[in-house]
C-alpha positions as a printed Julia matrix, in Angstrom:
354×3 Matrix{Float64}:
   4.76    6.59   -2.89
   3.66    4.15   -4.99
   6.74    1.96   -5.0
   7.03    2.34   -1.27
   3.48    1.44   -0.19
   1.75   -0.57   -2.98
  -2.15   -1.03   -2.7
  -3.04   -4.6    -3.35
  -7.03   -5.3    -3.62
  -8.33   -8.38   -2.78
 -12.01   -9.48   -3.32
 -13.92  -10.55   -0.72
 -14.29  -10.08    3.17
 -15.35   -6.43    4.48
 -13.41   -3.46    4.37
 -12.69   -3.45    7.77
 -10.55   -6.33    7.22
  -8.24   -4.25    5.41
  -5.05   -3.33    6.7
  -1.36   -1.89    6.36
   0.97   -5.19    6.66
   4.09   -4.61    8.33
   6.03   -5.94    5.27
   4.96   -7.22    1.56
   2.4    -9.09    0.22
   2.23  -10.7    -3.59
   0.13  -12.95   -4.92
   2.29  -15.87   -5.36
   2.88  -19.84   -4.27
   5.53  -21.7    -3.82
   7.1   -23.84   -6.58
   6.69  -27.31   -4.57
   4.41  -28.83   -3.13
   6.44  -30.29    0.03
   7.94  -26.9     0.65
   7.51  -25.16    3.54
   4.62  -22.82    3.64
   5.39  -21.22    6.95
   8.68  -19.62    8.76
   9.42  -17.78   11.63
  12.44  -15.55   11.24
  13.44  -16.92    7.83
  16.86  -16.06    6.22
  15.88  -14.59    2.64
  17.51  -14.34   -0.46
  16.2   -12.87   -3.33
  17.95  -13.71   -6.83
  17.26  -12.1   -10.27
  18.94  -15.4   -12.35
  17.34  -18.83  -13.78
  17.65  -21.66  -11.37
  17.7   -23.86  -14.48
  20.21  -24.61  -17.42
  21.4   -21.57  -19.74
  20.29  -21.98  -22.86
  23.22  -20.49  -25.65
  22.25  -16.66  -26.96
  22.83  -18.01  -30.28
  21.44  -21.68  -31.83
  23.46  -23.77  -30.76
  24.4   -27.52  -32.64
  25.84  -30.19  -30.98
  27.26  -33.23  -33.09
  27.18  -36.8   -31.37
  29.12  -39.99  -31.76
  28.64  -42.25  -29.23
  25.5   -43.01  -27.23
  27.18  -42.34  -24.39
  27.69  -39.05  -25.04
  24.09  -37.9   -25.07
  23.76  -39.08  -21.68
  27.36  -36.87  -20.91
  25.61  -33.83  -22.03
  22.67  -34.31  -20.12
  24.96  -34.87  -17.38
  26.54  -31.67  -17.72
  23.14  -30.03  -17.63
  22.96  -31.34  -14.44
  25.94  -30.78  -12.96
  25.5   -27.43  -13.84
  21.82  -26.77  -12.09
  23.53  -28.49   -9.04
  26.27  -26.14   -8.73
  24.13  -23.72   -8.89
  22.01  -25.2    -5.99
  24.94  -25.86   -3.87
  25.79  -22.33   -3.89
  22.89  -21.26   -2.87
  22.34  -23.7    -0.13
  26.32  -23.18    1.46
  24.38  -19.83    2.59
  21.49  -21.87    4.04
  18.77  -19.2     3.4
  15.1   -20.56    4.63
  13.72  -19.05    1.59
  15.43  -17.69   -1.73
  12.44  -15.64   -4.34
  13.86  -15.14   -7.81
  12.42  -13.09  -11.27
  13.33  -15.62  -13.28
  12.46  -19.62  -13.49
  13.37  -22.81  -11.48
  13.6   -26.41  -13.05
  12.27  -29.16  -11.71
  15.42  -30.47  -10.94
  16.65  -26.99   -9.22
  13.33  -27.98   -7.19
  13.83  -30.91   -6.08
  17.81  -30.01   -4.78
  16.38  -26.65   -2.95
  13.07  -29.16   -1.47
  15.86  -31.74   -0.1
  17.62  -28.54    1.74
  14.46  -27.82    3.34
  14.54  -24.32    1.45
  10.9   -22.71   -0.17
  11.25  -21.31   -3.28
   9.53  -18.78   -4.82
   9.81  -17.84   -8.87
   8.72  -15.7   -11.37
   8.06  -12.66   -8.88
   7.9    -8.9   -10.27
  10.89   -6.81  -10.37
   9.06   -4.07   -8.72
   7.92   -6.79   -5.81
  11.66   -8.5    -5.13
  12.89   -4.85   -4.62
  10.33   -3.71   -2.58
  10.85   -6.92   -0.34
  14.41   -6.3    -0.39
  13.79   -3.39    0.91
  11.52   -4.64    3.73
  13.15   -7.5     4.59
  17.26   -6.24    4.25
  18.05   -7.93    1.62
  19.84   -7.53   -2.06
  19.01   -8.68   -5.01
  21.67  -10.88   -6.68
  22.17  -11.57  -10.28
  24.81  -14.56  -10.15
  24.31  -17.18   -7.49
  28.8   -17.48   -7.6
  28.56  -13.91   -6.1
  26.55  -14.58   -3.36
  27.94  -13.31    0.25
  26.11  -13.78    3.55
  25.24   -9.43    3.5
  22.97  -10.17    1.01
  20.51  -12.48    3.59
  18.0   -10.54    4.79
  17.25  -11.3     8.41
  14.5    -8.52    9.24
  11.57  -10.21    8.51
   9.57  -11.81   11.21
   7.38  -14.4     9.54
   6.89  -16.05    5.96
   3.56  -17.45    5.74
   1.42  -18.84    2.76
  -2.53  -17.86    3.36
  -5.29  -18.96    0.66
  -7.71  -16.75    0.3
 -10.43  -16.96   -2.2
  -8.96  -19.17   -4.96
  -5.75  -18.32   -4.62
  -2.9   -18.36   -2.66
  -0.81  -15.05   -1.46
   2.51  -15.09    0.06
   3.21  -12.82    3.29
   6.48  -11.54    4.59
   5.22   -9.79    7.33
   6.52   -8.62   11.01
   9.32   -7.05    9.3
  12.0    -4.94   12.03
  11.94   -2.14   10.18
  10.46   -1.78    7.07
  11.53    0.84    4.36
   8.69   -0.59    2.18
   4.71   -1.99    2.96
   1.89   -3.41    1.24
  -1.55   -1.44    1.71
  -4.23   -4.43    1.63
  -7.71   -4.14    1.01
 -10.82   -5.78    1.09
 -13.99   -5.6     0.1
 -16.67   -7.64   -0.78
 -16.92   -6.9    -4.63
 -14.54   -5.58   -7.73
 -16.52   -2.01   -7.49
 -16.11   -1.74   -3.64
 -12.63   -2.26   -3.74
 -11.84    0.43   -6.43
 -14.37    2.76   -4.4
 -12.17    2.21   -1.54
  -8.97    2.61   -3.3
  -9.83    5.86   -4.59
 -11.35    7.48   -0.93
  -7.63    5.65    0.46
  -5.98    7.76   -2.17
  -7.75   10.66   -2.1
  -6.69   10.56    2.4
  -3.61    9.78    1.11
  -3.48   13.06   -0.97
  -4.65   14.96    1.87
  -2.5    13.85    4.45
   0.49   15.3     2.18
  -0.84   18.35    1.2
  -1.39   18.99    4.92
   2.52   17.78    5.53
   3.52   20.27    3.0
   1.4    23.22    4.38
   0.43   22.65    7.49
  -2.66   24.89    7.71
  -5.82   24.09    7.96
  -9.3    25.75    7.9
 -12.71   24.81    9.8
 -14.58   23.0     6.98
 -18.41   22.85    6.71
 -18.81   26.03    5.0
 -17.51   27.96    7.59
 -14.26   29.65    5.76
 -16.22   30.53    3.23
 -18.92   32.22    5.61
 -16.03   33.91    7.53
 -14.56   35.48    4.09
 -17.98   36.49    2.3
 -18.76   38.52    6.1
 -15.03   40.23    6.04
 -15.65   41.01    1.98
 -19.58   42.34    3.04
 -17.68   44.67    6.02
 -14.69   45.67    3.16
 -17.43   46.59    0.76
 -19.39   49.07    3.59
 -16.53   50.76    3.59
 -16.02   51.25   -0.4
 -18.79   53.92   -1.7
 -19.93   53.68   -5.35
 -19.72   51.04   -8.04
 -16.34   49.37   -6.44
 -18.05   47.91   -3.67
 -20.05   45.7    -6.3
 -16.96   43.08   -6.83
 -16.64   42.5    -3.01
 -20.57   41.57   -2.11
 -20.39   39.43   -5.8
 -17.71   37.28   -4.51
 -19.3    36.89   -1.05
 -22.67   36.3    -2.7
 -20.29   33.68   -4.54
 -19.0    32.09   -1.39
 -22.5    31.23    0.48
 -23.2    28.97   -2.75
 -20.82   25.9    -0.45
 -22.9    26.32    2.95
 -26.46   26.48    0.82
 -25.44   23.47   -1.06
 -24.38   21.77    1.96
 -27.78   22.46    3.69
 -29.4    21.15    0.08
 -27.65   18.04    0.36
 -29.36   17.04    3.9
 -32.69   18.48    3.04
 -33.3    21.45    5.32
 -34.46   24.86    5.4
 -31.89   26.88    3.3
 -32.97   30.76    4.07
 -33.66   29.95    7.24
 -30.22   27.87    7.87
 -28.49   30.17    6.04
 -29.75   33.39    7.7
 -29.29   31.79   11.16
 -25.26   31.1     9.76
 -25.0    34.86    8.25
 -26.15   36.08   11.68
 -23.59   33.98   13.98
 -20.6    35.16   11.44
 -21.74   38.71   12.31
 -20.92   37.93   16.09
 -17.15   38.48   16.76
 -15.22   35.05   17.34
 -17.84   33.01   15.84
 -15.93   32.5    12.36
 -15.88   28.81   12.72
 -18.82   28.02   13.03
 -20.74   26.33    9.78
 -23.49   23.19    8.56
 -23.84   20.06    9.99
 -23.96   18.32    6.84
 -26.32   15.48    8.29
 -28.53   17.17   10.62
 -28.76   20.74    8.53
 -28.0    22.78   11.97
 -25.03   25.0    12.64
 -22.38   23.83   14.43
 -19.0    25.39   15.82
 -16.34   22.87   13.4
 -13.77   23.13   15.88
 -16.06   21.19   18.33
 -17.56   18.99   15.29
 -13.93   18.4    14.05
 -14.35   19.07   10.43
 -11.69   20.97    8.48
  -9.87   21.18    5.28
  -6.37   21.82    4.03
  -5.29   25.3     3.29
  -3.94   24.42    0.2
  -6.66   23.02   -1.3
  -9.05   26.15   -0.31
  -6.73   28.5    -1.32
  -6.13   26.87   -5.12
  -9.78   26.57   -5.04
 -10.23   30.43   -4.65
  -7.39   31.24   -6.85
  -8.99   29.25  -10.0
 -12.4    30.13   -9.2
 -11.28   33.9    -9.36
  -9.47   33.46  -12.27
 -11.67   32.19  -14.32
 -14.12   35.14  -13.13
 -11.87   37.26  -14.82
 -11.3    35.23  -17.62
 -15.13   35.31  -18.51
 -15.2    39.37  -17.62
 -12.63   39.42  -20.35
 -14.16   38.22  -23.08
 -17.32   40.97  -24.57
 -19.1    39.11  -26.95
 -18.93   35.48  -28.44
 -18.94   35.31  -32.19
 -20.92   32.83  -33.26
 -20.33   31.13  -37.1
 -23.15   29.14  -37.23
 -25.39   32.28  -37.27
 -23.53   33.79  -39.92
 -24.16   31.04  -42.44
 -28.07   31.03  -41.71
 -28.17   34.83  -42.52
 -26.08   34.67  -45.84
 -29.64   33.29  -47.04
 -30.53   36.55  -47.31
 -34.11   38.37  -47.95
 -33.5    36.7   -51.73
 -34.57   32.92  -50.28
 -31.4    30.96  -51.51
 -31.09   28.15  -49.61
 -28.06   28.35  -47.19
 -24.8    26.51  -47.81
 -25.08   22.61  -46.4
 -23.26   21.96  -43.67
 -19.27   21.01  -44.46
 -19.59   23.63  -47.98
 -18.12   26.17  -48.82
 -18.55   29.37  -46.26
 -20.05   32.16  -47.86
């Protein structure tokens, strides 16, 4: 999910402001200052090469004679970026992003072309907006074909916000990959946020993988501690014990949702035990603002099966776990007694054990 929908944070503004963009958002600027910083419907390419001269993998040593020659080389250097250039402009893209760098020269042809350029852009980011936009990623600018345009995006725009500037590719046909922006008006709001957007994001899922849910407010747990009480009626001697601990367990959510708002918890709690007695009142559980009980299917508060049912399973589990275990053997004790009734002082801490 993460390299689909990316969450980019952005300082300032409110967190209403925030929003899903219909596209991809990074945090760059174009390379030129005469570039365009707006396009409707712009032809994109997105390159993963240098726009500049190839330096050799090895050192390389060139010998001169003439004087001329220095300026031949140069030349070549040139020649070569132009290539380069022309190749990418025979396509006539509006804008062409790329991993790597751009010269100024590279610049200055792409400027003349009318084309914005954007460089140094993350891996991650150029294939999430070829993804967005429908287009591929190139590695040498002789293999370029016009299928590797994308056409799908509906508007480049440059917005500065803040400090800094941010690049949009937004109104995109039909995106296979977004940007998730938010705002907020300091560094400790905005990872607040991020974390209540992830935890939604969690829940939406688990209810896509199970969809089940349960009325939330304390009420499942209300409904199962009454239907373990009724079980444990029916048990006679020491076995019903296990079923009313459990339920006696279970009431701990509703009384600490009536702690949280400050009311009455016998009397909230009583009021609760009595409407679960009723038949078909097993949704109903604690406002957790106004302390009351509500029915949850007219407050609209519930919670993921999943999530309730893990909860039970570890929470019972570790029950048993504890039952397991008789006695706890404790070494510190040990070492005090060793003493003994004769008054030696006991072993310092880190010695030997007696």
């Amino acid at each position: 999910a993460e390299y689909m929908g990316k969450v980019e944070k952005i300082p300032g503004g409110t967190i209403e402001d925030s929003e899903v963009l219909s596209g991809i958002m990074i945090n760059k600027d174009v390379v030129h200052p005469k570039m365009k910083r707006r396009l409707e419907n712009p032809r994109i390419l997105l390159l993963d090469c240098n726009l500049e001269y190839k330096k050799g993998e090895s050192q390389t040593n060139i010998e001169i004679v003439k004087e001329e020659d220095f300026s031949k080389i140069l030349r070549m250097e040139e020649d070569f970026i132009e290539k380069m250039c022309g190749e990418v402009i025979a396509l006539k893209p509006d804008l062409v992003i790329t991993e790597k760098g751009v010269s100024d020269l590279a610049q200055h042809y792409l400027m003349k072309a009318g084309i914005s350029v954007i460089r140094r852009v993350r891996k991650s980011d150029n294939n999430r907006i070829a993804r967005a936009c429908g287009a591929t990623v190139v590695n040498r600018t002789d293999e370029l074909k016009e299928e590797d345009i994308g056409t799908e995006c509906g508007l480049f725009e440059i917005k500065k916000i803040g400090d800094e500037y941010f690049t949009f590719l937004v109104n995109c046909k039909n995106p296979k990959a977004c940007t998730i922006l938010l705002r907020g008006a300091s560094k400790d709001i905005l990872m607040e946020v991020e974390r209540n957007l992830q935890d939604a994001m969690n829940v939406a899922r688990n209810v896509m993988q199970e969809p089940y849910l349960v009325p939330g407010g304390g009420a499942a747990e209300m409904a199962l501690a009454q239907e373990l009480n009724e079980k444990a009626k029916s048990i006679t001697g020491i076995h019903q014990w296990p079923y009313r601990a459990v339920a006696r367990a279970l009431e701990v959510i509703p009384r600490t949702l009536i702690q949280n708002c400050g009311a009455s918890t016998i009397r909230t709690l009583t009021a609760l035990r009595a409407k679960h007695a009723q038949t078909g009142c097993a949704s109903w559980g604690v406002d957790g603002e106004k302390g009351v009980i509500v029915d949850m299917k007219e407050y609209g508060v519930w919670e993921p099966y999943a999530v309730k049912a893990q909860t039970y399973k570890t929470a019972i589990e570790t029950a048993v776990l504890l039952l397991r275990i008789d006695d706890i053997v404790s070494g510190t004790k040990k070492q005090m007694d060793a003493g003994g009734p004769s008054g030696a002082p006991p072993p310092q801490a880190g010695g030997p054990e007696s």
